[in-house]
N, C-alpha and C positions, 0 to 999 in steps of 0.2 A: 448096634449103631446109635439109637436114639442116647444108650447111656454115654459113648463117647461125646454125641454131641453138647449133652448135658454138661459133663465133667470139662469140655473144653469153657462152654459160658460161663461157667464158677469159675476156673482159673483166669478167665478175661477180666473174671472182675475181682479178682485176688489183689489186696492192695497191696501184698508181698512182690508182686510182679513190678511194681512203681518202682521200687526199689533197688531193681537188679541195672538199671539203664545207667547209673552213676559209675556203675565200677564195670560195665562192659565199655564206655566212654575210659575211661583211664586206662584200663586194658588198652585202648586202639591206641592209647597215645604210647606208651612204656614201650607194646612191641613195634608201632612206628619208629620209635628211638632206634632199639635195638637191633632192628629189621638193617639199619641204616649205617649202623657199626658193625654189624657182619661183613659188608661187602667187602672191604678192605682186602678179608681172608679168599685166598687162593681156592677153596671149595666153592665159592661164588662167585666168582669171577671168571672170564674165560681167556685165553690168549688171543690178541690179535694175529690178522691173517688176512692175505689180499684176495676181495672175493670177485673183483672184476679181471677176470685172465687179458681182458687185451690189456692190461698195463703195460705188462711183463717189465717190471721196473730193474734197474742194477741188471739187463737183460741185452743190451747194445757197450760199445764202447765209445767213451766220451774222450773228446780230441781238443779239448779245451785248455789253452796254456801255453809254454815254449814262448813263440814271438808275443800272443796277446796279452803278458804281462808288459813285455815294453806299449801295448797299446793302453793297457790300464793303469798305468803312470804316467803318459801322455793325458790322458785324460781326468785324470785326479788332480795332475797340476794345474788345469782349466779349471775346476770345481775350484779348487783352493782359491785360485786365483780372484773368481767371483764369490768368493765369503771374505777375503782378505779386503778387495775392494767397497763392500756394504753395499754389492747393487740389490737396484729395487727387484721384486716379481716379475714386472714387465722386461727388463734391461738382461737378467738372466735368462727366461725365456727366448728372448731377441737371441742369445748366444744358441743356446741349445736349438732354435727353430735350424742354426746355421749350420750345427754340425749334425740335425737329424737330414736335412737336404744334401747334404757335403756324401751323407751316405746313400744316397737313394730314397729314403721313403718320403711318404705324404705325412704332411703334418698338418695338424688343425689347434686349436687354440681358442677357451670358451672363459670367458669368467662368470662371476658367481659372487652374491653378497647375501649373508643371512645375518638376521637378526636376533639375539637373544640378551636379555636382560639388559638393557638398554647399552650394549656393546655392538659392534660392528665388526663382523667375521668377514673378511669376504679375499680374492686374489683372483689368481685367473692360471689355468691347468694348460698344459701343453703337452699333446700327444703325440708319437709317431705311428704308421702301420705300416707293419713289413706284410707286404700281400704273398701270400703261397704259392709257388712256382707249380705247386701238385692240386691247387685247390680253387674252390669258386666263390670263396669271401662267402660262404655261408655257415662257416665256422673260426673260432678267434681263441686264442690263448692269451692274459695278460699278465705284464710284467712291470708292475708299480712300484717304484724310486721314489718317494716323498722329497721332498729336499729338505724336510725338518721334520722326524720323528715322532711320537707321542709323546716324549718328553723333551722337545722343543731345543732337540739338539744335532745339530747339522749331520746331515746323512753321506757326509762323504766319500766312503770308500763304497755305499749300496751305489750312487747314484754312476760313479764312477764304473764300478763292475756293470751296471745297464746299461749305458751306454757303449762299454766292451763288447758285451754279451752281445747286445743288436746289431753291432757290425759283425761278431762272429756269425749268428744265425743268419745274417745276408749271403753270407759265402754256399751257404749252404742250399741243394736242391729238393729236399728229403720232406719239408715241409706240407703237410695238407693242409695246415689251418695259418690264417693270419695269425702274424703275432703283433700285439697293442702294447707299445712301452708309454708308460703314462708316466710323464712327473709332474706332482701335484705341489703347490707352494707348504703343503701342512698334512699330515697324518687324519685330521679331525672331519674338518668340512670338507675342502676339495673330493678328495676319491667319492664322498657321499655324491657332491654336486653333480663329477663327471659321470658315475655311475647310473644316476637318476635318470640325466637328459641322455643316456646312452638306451635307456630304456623307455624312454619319450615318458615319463614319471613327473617331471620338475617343474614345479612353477615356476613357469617363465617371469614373473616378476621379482624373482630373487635368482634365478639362475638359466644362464643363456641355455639356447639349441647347440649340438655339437653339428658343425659345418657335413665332419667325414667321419664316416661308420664301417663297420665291417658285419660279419655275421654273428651268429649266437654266440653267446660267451660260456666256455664247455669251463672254465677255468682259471684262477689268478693266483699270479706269488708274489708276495711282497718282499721287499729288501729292508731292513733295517739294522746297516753296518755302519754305524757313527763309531764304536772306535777303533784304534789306532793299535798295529801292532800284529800278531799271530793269534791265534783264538783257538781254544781246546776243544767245544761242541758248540751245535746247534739248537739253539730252544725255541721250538715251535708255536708260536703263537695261535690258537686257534679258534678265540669265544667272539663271536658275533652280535651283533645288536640283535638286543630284548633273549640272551641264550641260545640263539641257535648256533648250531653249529654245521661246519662243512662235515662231508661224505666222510668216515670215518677210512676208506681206500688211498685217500688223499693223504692224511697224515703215516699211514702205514708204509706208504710209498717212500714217504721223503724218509723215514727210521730205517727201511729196508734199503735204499739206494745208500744213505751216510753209515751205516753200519758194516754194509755186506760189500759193496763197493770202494768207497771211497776211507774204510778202516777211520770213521768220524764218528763222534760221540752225538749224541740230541739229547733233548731235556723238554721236560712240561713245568706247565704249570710252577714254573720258577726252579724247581725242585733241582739244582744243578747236579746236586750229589746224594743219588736216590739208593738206597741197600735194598732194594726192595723187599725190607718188614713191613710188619701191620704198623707201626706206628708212621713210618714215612708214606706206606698208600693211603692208610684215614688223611696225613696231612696235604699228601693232594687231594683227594677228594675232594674235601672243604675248602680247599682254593678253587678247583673246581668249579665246587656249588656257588662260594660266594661270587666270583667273577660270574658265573650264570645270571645267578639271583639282582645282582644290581646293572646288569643289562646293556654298560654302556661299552662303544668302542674298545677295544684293546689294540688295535691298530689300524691301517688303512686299508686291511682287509675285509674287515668287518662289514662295511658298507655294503659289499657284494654278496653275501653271505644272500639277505633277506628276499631277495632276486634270483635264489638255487643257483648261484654261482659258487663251487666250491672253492674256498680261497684261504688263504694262510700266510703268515708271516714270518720269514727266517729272520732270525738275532741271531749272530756269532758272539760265544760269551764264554768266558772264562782267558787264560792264558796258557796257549800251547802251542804247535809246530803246524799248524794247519793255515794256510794263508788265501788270498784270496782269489786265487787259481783255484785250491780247492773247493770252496764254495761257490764260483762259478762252472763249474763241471758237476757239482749235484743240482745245480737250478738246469744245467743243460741234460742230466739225467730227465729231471721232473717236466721236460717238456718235450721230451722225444717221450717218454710216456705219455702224459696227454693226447701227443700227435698220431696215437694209435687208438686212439676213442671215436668208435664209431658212432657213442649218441653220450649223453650226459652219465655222470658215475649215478647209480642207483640199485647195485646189486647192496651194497653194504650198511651199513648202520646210519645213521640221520640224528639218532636218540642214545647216547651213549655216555657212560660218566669212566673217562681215566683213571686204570688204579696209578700206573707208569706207561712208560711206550711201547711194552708189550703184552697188557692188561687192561680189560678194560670189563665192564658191564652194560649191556643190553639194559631197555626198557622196560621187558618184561620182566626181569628182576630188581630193577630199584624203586619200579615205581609205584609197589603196593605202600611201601614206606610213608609217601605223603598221602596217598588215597586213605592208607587205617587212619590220618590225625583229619582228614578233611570229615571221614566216616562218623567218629564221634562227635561234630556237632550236629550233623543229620540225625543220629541216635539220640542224642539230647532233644532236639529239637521236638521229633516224634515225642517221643514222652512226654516232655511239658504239653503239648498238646493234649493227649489223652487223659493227662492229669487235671489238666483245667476241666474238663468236662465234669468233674464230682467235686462233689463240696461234701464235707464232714459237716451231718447235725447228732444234737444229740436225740437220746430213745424219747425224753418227754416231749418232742417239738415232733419226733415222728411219731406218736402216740396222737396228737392232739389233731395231725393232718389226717391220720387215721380216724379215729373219731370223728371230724368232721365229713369224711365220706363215707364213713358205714354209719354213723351213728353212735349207740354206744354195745349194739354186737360186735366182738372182736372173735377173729381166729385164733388158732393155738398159736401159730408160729409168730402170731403177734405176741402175744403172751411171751413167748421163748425172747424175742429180743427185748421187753422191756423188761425182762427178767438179765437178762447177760449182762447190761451194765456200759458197755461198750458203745462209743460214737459212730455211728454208720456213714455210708457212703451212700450219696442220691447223685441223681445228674441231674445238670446244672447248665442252663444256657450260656453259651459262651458269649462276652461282649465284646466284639472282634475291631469295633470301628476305634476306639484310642489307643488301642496299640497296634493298630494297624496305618496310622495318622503320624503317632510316635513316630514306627522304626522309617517308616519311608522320609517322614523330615530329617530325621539323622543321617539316614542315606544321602539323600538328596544336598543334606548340608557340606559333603564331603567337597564339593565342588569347588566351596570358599576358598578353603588352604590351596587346593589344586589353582586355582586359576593368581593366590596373591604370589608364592613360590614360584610359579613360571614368568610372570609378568613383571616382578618389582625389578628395579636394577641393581645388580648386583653390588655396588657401592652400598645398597641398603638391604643387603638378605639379613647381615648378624643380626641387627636391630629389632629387625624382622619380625627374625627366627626367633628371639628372645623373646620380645613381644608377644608373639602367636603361645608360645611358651608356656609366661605366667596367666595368657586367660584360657587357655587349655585347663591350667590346672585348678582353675577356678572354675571353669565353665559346669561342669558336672554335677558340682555344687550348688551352684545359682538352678540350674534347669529342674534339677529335684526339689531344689525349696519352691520354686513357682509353680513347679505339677501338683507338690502333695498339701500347699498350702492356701493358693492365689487361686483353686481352682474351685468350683462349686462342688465339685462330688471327685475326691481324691481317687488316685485307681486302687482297685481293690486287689487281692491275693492274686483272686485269678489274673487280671490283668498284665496281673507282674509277671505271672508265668507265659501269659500271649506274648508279652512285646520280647520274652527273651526267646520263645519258641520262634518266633519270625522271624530274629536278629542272627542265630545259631543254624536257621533253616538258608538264608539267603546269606552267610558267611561257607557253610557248607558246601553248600554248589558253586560258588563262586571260586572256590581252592579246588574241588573237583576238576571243574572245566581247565583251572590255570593249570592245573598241575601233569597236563597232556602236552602243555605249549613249554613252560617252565617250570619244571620241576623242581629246582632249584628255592626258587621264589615262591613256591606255593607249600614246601616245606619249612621253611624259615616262618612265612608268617603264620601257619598252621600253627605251627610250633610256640611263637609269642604269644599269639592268643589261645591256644590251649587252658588258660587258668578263667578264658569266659564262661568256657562251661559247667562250671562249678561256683557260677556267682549266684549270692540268693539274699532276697530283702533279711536284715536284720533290726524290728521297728524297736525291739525292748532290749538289745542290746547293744551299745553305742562304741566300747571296745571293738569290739570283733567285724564291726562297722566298717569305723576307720582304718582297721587294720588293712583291711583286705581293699580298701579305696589307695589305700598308701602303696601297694601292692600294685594292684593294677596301673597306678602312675608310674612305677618303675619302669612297667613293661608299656608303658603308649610311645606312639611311634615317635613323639619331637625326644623323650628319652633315649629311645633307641639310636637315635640318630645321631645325636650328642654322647653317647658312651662310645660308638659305632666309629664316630669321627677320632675322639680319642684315641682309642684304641689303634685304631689305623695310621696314626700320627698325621690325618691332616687335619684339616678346618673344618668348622660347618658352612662357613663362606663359600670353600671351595668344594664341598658334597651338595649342594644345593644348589650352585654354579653347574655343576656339572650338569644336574638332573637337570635343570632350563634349559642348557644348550641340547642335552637328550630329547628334551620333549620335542623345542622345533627343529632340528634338524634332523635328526636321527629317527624321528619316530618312539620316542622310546616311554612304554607305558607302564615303569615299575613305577614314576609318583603317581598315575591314575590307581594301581593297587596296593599303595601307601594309604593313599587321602582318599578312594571312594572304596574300599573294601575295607581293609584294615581298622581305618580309625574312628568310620561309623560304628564297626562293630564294639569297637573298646568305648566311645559315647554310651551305648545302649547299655553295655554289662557296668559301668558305672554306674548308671541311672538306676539300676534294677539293686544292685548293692548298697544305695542313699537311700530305696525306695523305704518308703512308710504306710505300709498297706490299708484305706480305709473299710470300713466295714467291717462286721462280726463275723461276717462268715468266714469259718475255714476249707480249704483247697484238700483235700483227700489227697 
């Protein structure tokens, strides 16, 4: 035992050990890649299945159609009627308050005005409730008709079919739960507003009390049928604000009713015409992750989502013999299933990533992926730590400290070292206070960008954004010439190894903890900064310096965001627009893990790549 414990202290302090934490870090990253281009394939993935039995979905017969198409062209030519006209919010609501009373229910009526980048969002929502002939209003099902889409185009034949739909489900006695038809003037703010003060959530100084309420909300389906015509499948819309998503039962439901029932196609994640190979499930995935990863809205379901209301959005899309009789008999599937929910969906998934609609993966399989690239800056982290702790001198300067505490008797094994030739390793107090001072300013500094990005007005993001830009790329430059110059005592080796030990240590937990919430997003930035852990001062060669500064500007986030925009064909105008109305309205905190996680940590690993370490001493 004593020799075990022995051989364990020599290999602690084996400086061959220092050396293995670089390429166990690149390891975490390679098989997080890899890990993450497996799931695609069918031996990792499992098939969908509904795991809540009272659905029992495609399980009733739906009676939906015959006369209520003459009722849903009555009522489309009133829609028409009021888009053809140009009335205002109010003047439209006035109509619909007439024909939600013309049918019996209660209607109430709230408006709402938010703020963001010195624009003005605001209208005013109008609701019907159809109360349950079987029920005590302490349960609710909803059915939201926006009157203008996510892409701000008039929802005619959805708003049309809700308004059918609700006079159908009036006829009917079958009901336990109320049903809430909400039409909100917009996709974006309304359903958040309605949804808020439905949850007594809203600041009242941007958005009213709702007059009348019902009970819990077990449930909602969104309509968005703007266009015109017969339609081939259904594409489910289902990503939530900030990545979450609804009960994974919910969407199995509406694939299993359009499929098995109603002989209808569905679609994800855009993917209209899916073969299902590995190259079409990697390409939803990544639509997927990215819609995850940037957090905001995808439709007026979304709002509900963050409140455990499972909720989704139908689009009828493509061109085929399927009309809009069909599509309102799978909404009247999906809510005679609901109506058979004795408490909230939660036997089924919460955490899941689509291969297609009948494939998906579990949490426990995707999300070692982001955790091995969070892991390796923890493993770096560690190590620089333990590395700062020794300093390499040479055998004469450990000779001479010898000497001066024994005098001039020396031991064998003294002898032995100043015989080998060889620089040793001593330990070395660590000076913890400037790079401790360092990374929390940088942290700290991330606040700047976050608060000039949500606040400026939008008329002035480009400018901004260009601005913010060129002293970005400046900035890293300036902060290292005034640390290693303007400073009385420049930081030394070790130091450089602290502030990136701290920077790698508080990047690491901070992708941990995201990556349980958003997986998505805590893989993505893992992934950009992955080349932090491999920065390291270069003071005597100024090549390989710049190279790797030039490098890492590639990868900082105002790049990323500008290729990102590119790439996606739209603006940085309008991706930075977006994220302000995210922040205040939506809640949405992917620019807080832009500007205060992300691109403190790329400041830091710049800093440490400019650095010019003072002092003689060497770092073991």
């Amino acid at each position: 035992m004593p020799r075990l414990i022995s051989a364990a202290l020599l290999l602690r302090r084996d400086p061959r050990l220092l050396k293995l934490p670089p390429y166990l870090s690149l390891s975490c990253i390679i098989i997080g890649v890899v890990w993450l281009l497996l799931l695609p394939l069918d031996n990792y993935s499992r098939r969908t299945y509904i795991s809540e039995n009272a659905l029992l979905p495609g399980q009733v017969h739906t009676y939906f159609g015959g006369s209520d198409q003459n009722v849903f062209r009555a009522y489309k030519h009133e829609v028409d009627a009021l888009i053809t006209q140009n009335k205002t919010n109010i003047e439209v609501n006035d109509e619909l308050e007439k024909i939600f009373k013309g049918v019996g229910l209660k209607v109430g009526r709230q408006n709402y005005t938010y703020y963001s980048g010195g624009e003005q969002f605001g209208g005013e929502n109008v609701y019907a409730i159809l109360q349950a002939p079987r029920g005590d209003a302490t349960e609710a099902i909803v059915l939201v008709a926006a009157w203008k889409n996510v892409n701000e185009e008039f929802n005619r034949n959805g708003l049309a079919l809700a308004l059918t739909l609700t006079r159908y489900f009036r006829r009917w006695s079958l009901w336990s739960k109320d049903i809430i038809l909400v039409v909100p003037p917009d996709s974006r703010a309304g359903p958040q507003a309605w949804v808020d003060a439905y949850h007594d959530a809203q600041d009242s100084s941007q958005v009213a009390s709702l007059p009348i309420k019902s009970g819990a909300l077990q449930g909602a389906i969104c309509l968005d049928y703007a266009q015109e015509g017969r339609f081939e499948s259904v594409h489910i819309v289902y990503d939530g604000v900030n990545g979450q998503l609804p009960n994974l039962d919910l969407i199995n439901s509406v694939v299993n009713i359009a499929s098995g029932q109603m002989g209808m196609g569905s679609a994800i994640q855009g993917m209209l015409k899916h073969s299902q190979k590995y190259d079409d499930n990697l390409q939803t995935v990544l639509r997927g992750m990215l819609r995850q990863a940037l957090g905001h809205a995808s439709g007026p379901h979304s709002s509900f989502i963050p409140y455990h209301v499972d909720a989704i959005t139908l689009q009828p899309v493509g061109q085929g013999w399927h009309d809009e009789m069909g599509l309102g008999r799978l909404v009247e599937g999906m809510f005679r299933s609901l109506n058979n929910l004795l408490e909230k969906l939660h036997q089924s998934f919460f955490f899941y990533l689509l291969i297609h609609k009948h494939r998906f993966v579990s949490i426990g399989t995707y999300l070692p992926s982001a955790m091995l690239i969070a892991v390796n800056f923890t493993i770096m982290a560690i190590a620089l730590w333990v590395k700062s702790g020794y300093r390499e001198v040479d055998n004469a300067e450990t000779d001479k400290e010898e000497s001066k505490a024994q005098g001039d008797g020396k031991d064998k094994a003294s002898e032995e070292v100043k015989g080998d030739g060889k620089p040793t390793s001593r330990t070395a107090e660590r000076e913890v206070l400037l790079p401790l001072v360092l990374v929390a300013s940088c942290q700290f500094s991330g606040v700047l960008p976050l608060f000039i990005f949500n606040q400026t007005p939008s008329s002035l993001l480009t400018p901004v954004f260009a601005l913010f830009s060129l002293l970005n790329a400046g900035l890293p430059h300036l902060a290292s010439y005034l640390l290693t110059t303007n400073t009385r005592k420049p930081p030394t080796a070790q130091q450089y190894l602290l502030i990136k030990s701290f920077s790698l240590l508080l990047l690491g937990m901070f992708l941990s903890s995201l990556a349980t919430l958003n997986f998505s997003l805590a893989f993505i930035v893992g992934l950009l900064s992955s080349p932090l852990s491999f920065t390291r001062p270069w003071p005597a060669s100024p090549a390989p310096r710049y190279a790797y500064s030039v490098f890492l500007h590639a990868l900082s986030p105002p790049a990323v965001i500008l290729a990102g925009s590119l790439l996606g064909g739209v603006s940085v105008h309008d991706v930075l627009r977006e994220a302000a109305f995210g922040w205040h309205v939506w809640g949405l905190y992917t620019p807080l893990v832009v500007w205060c996680v992300w691109w403190p940590a790329w400041l830091v690993g710049q800093l440490v790549v400019l650095g010019r370490p003072g002092g003689k001493e060497k770092v073991a």
